[in-house]
C-alpha positions in Angstrom: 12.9 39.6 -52.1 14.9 38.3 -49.6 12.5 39.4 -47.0 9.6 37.7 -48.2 11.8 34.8 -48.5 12.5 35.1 -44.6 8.8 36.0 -43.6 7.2 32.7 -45.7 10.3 30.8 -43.7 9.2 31.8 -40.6 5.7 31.2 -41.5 6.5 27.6 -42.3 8.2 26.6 -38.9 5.6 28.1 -37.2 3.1 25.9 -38.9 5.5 23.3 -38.5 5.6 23.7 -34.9 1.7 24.2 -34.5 1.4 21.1 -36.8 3.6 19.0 -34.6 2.1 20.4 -31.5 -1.0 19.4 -32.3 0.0 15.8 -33.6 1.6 15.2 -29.8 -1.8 16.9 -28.2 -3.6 14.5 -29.7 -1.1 11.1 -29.7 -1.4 12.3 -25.4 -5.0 13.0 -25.3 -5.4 9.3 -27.2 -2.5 7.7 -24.6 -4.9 9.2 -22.1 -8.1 8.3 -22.9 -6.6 4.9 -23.6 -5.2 4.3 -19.6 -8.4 5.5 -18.2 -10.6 3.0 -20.6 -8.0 0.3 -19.2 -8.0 0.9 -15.7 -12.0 1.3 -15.7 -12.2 -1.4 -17.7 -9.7 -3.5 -14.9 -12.0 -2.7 -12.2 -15.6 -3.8 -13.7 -13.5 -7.3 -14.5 -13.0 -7.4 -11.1 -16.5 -6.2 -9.5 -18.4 -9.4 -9.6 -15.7 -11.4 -7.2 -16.2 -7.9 -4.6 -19.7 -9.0 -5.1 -19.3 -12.6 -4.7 -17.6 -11.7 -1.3 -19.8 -9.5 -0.3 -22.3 -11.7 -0.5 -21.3 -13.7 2.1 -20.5 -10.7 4.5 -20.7 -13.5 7.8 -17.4 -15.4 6.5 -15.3 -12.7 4.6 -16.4 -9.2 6.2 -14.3 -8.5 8.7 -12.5 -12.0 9.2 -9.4 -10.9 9.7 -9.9 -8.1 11.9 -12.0 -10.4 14.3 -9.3 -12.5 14.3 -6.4 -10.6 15.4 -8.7 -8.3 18.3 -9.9 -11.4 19.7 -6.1 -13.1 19.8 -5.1 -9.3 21.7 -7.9 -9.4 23.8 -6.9 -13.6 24.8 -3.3 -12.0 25.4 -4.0 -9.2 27.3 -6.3 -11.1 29.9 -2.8 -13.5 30.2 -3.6 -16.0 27.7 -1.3 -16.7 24.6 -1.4 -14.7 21.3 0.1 -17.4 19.4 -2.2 -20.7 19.1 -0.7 -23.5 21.0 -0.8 -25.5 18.1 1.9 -23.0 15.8 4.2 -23.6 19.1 4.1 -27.6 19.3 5.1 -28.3 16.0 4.9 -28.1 12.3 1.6 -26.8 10.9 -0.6 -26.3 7.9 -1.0 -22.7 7.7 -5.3 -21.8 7.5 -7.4 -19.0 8.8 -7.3 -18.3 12.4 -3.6 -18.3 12.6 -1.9 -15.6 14.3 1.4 -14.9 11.8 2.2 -11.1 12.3 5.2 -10.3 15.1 4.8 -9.0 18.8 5.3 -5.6 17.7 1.7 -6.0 15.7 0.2 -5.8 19.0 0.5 -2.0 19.3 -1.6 -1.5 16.3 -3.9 -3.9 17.4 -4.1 -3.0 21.2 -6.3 0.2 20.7 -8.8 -1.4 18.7 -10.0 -3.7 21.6 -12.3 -0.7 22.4 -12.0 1.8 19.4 -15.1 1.6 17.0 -14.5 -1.6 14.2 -15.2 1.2 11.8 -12.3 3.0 12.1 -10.0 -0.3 11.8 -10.9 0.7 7.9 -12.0 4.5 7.8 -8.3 5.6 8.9 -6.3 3.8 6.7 -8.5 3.6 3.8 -8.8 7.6 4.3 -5.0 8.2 4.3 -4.3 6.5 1.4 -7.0 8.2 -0.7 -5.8 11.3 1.0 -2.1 10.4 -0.6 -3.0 9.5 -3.9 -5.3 13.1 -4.0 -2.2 14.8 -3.5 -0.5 13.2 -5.7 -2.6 13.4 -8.6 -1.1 10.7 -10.2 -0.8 10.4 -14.2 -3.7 8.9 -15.8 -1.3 6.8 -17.5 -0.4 5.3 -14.7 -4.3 4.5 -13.5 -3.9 0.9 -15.2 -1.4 -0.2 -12.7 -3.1 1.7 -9.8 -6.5 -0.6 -10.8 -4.1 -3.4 -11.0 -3.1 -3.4 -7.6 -6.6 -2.4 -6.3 -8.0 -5.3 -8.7 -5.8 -7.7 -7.4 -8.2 -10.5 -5.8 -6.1 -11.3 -2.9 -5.8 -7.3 -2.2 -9.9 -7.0 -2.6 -10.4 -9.5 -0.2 -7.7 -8.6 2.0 -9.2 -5.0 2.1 -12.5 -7.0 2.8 -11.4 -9.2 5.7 -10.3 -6.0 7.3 -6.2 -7.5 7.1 -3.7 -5.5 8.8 -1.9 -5.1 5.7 -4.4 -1.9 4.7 -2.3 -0.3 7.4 0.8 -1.1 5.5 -0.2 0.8 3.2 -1.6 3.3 4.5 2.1 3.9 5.9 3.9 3.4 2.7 1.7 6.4 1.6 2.5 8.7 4.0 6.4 7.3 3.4 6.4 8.8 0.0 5.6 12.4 1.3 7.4 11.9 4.6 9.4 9.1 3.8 9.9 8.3 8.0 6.8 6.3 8.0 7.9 4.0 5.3 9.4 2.7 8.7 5.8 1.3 10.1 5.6 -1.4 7.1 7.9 -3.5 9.2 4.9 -4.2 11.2 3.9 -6.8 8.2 8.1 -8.6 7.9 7.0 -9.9 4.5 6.7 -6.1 3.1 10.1 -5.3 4.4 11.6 -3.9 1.2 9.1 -1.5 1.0 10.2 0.0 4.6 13.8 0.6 3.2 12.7 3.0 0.8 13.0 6.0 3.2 16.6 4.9 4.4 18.4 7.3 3.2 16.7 10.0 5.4 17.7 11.0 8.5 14.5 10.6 10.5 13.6 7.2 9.0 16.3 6.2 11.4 14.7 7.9 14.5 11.8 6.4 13.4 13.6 2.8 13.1 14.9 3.3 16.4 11.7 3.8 18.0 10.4 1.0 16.5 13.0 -1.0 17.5 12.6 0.0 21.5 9.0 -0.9 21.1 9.6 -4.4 19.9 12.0 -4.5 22.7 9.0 -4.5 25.0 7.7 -7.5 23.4 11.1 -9.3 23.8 10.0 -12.5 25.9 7.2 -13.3 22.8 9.7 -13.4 20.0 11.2 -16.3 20.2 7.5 -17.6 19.8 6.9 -15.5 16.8 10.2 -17.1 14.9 8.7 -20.5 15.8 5.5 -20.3 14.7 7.1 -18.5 11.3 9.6 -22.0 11.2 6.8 -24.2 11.9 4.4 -23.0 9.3 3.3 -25.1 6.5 1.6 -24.9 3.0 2.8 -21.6 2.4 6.3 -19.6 1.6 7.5 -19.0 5.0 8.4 -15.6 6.6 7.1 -14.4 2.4 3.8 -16.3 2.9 1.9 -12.9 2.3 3.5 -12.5 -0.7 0.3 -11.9 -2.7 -0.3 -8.4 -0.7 2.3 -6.2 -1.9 -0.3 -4.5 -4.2 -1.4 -3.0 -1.9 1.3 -1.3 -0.3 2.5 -0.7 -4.2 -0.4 1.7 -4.9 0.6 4.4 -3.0 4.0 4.2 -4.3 2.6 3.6 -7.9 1.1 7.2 -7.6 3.9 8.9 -6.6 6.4 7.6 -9.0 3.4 8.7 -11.7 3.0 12.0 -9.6 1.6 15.5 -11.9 4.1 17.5 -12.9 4.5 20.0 -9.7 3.3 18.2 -7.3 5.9 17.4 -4.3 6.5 14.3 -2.4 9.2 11.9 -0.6 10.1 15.1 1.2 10.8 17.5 -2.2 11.1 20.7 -1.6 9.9 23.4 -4.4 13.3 25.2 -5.7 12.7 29.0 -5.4 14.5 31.1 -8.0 16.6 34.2 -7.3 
């Protein structure tokens, strides 16, 4: 008796945990198909203001990148890189500003004969190449469309602005972490370069940074004028609005598949 008692116990809990098994299978199959509804949903909202800028590919397309290889080029035939205007005096920050620190110019040096293409293939290309091996959490696809949605990121991406390179290196910071270093390049994204302080080679990395900008010492004391004299935004944060982009990568690697390894993990073998 008492082992029929037993056997219908056991029995039970199994059907217990079946029952309850099931229940959270389907509660995270629903979560699921909920965040991937969202996140498409976050990107049609935002497809008719990529088509609205598109559509005008002579004045967006581009803009940006223009604007900073044609401010090198001025410098490197011995004219300014900073307008003389952002020098004289207090200013109204607009388009055709030059805003981004001497350093900036060994990013932008190369591209005064590289292909315009690959001003967007490589960064765009290492980011997606990040989040693939990331494979972040569907759940967390509505704040990855979020930062992608962003207007100011869309058209940022569209103008061909240096902050896609940005992130592009705070992606390859959260599987190396010593590239997190690079987002200095863009001051106003700071924060995001301190994320791989605490590893040793983020330093080396720092410190080579810091010898290049030393080559650019004699135009630096131009850059922090032009940053004082600038109007109508928020100051040395004026590019506040970007940090979406650099977020994304980030984004997918704090919502990273289980067993997949970045920020410099290391799989733990067992013995």
């Amino acid at each position: 008796m008492s082992g029929r008692v037993g056997m219908q116990d056991r029995r039970t809990g199994v059907s217990d945990f079946t029952q309850s098994t099931r229940a959270r299978l389907g509660t995270n199959r629903a979560v699921r198909i909920t965040a991937a509804a969202i996140a498409v949903a976050i990107i049609l909202i935002q497809l008719p203001v990529l088509w609205q800028a598109l559509s005008d590919p002579d004045r967006n397309v581009g803009s940006d990148y223009q604007l900073y290889v044609e401010a090198t080029r001025r410098w490197a035939q011995g004219g300014p890189f900073y307008e003389p205007y952002q020098l004289a005096g207090p200013y109204t920050i607009r388009h055709g500003d030059v805003l981004y620190p001497p350093v900036a110019l060994v990013l932008f040096l190369p591209f005064t004969f590289l292909p315009a293409a690959l001003w967007w293939a490589i960064p765009i290309a290492t980011t997606l190449a990040v989040l693939v091996r990331h494979r972040p959490s569907v759940v967390v696809w509505p704040v990855m469309a979020a930062c992608v949605g962003w207007q100011p990121a869309q058209l940022h991406i569209i103008n061909g602005n240096p902050s896609i390179w940005v992130m592009a290196a705070v992606g390859l910071g959260t599987i190396f972490r010593w590239p997190y270093v690079l987002a200095l390049i863009k001051p106003t994204h700071f924060v995001f370069a301190l994320l791989g302080a605490r590893d040793p080679g983020w330093w080396v990395a720092l410190a080579v940074f810091l010898g290049l900008c030393a080559l650019f010492l004699p135009m630096w004391p131009d850059w922090l004028a032009v940053i004082q004299n600038a109007r109508g935004g928020t100051g040395l944060f004026y590019s506040w609005q970007e940090a979406t982009m650099p977020l994304l990568p980030v984004v997918a690697w704090l919502g990273r598949s289980r067993g997949r390894y970045g920020h410099g993990e290391r799989r733990s073998v067992a013995t």
